[in-house]
N, C-alpha and C positions, 0 to 999 in steps of 0.2 A: 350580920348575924341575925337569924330571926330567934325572935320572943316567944313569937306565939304556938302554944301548943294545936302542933297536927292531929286531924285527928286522920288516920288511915286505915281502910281497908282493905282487904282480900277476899276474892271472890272466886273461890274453887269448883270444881265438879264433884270432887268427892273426899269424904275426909281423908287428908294425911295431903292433899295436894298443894293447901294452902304453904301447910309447915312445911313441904320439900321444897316450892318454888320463890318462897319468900321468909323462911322461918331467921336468916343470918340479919335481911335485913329488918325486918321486924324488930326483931332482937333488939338491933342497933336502935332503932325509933323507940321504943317503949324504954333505954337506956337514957336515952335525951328527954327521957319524959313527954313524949308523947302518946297519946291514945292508941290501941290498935286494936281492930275485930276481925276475925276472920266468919265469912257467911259461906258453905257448904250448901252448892245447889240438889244437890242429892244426899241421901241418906247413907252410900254407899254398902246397899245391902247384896250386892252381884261381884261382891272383893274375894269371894274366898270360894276354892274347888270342892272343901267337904263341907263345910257349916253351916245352917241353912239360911235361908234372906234374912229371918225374923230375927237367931243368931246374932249374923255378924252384922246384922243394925246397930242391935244391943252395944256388940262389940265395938265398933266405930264411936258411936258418939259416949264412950266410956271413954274411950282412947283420947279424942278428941276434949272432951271437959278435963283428963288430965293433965294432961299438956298444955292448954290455953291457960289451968291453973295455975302452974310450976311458970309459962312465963308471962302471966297478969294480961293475958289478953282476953277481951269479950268474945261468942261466938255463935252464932247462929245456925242450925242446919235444918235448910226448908226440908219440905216434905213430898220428895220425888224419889223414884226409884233409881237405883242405878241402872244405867246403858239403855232408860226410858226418858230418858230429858227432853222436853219438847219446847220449842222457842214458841212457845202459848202464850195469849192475850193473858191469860189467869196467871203465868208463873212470869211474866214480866211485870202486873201490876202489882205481885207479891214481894217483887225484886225491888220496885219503886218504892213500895210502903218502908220496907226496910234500909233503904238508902236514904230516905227521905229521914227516916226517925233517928239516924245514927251520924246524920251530918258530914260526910267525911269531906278532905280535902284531897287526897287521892285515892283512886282506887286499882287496885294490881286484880288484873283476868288473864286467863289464857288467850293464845292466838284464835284468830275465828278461821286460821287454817290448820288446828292440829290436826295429829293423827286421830284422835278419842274421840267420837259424836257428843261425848256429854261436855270434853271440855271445848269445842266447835260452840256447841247451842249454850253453854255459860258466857261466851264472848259473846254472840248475839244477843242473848235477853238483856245484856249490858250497852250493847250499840241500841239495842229500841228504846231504850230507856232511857237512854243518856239524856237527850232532847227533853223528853217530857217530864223528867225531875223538876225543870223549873214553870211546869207547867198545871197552873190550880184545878183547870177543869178535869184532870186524870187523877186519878183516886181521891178526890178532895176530902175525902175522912183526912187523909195527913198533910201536914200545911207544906207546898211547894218551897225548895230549894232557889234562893234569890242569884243560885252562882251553878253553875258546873263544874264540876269535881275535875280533877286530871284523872285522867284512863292511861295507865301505863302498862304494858306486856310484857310477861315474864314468858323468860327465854326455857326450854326444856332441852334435853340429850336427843329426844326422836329427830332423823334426818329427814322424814320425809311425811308431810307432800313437799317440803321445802324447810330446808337450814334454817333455823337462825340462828349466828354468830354474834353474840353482844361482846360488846367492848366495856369493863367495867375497874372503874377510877373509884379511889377510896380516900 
């Protein structure tokens, strides 16, 4: 039985992705008393067919501080556009500072083969990063991670470019 409180994170493309692809187990985690934050690599302002970007930003991270408040999680949303996500030196060392200061001991991304380009280039900024979190010479304002976190992939409904079928024990 472990003791020690986890801390975990989530790392979506855009709000509402974190709570659809991990909101049950989260749930579960922040019930056993552990920590959870979800980080929003975009702002999700390309979500809606009438509203406009500036809008449904507004709308989003409204949405988003609702709901992390109702189930006690932390959350962070960088400052990218949606369906503009770019696997960039600037929004992977932004990705670092933030992983670095929030400690986690797992963290859940999408596949770096979805359907979505932004949640594609959110698994990437997280595979370039992974490595140099425990690395002092890269962003040295925040002090280097002594471990590497767990990277787990959450499984989604889209079949294609390719299935994933998880198998899941409770």
């Amino acid at each position: 039985m472990q003791n020690k409180k986890l801390r975990v994170m989530v790392l979506g493309a855009h709000p509402d992705d974190c709570e659809l692809s991990t909101g049950g187990i989260c749930a579960k985690y922040k019930k056993l008393g552990h920590v959870v934050k979800y980080v929003y690599a975009t702002n999700g302002d390309a979500g809606h067919h009438k509203l406009s970007r500036e809008k449904i930003a507004e709308v989003r991270a409204q949405e988003v501080k609702a709901a992390c408040e109702v189930a006690g999680f932390e959350y962070e949303i960088m400052d990218n556009h949606d369906g503009y996500l770019e696997a960039s030196l600037t929004n992977r060392d932004n990705l670092i500072r933030i992983i670095r200061r929030f400690q986690p001991d797992i963290i859940f991304t999408p596949r770096s083969n979805d359907y979505h380009t932004d949640h594609r280039r959110t698994s990437i900024l997280l595979q370039d990063a992974s490595y140099l979190l425990m690395v002092p010479g890269v962003c040295p304002d925040v002090p280097a991670l002594e471990y590497s976190p767990v990277i787990m992939y959450v499984a989604d409904d889209f079949k294609k470019p390719a299935p994933f079928d998880p198998s899941v024990v409770d």
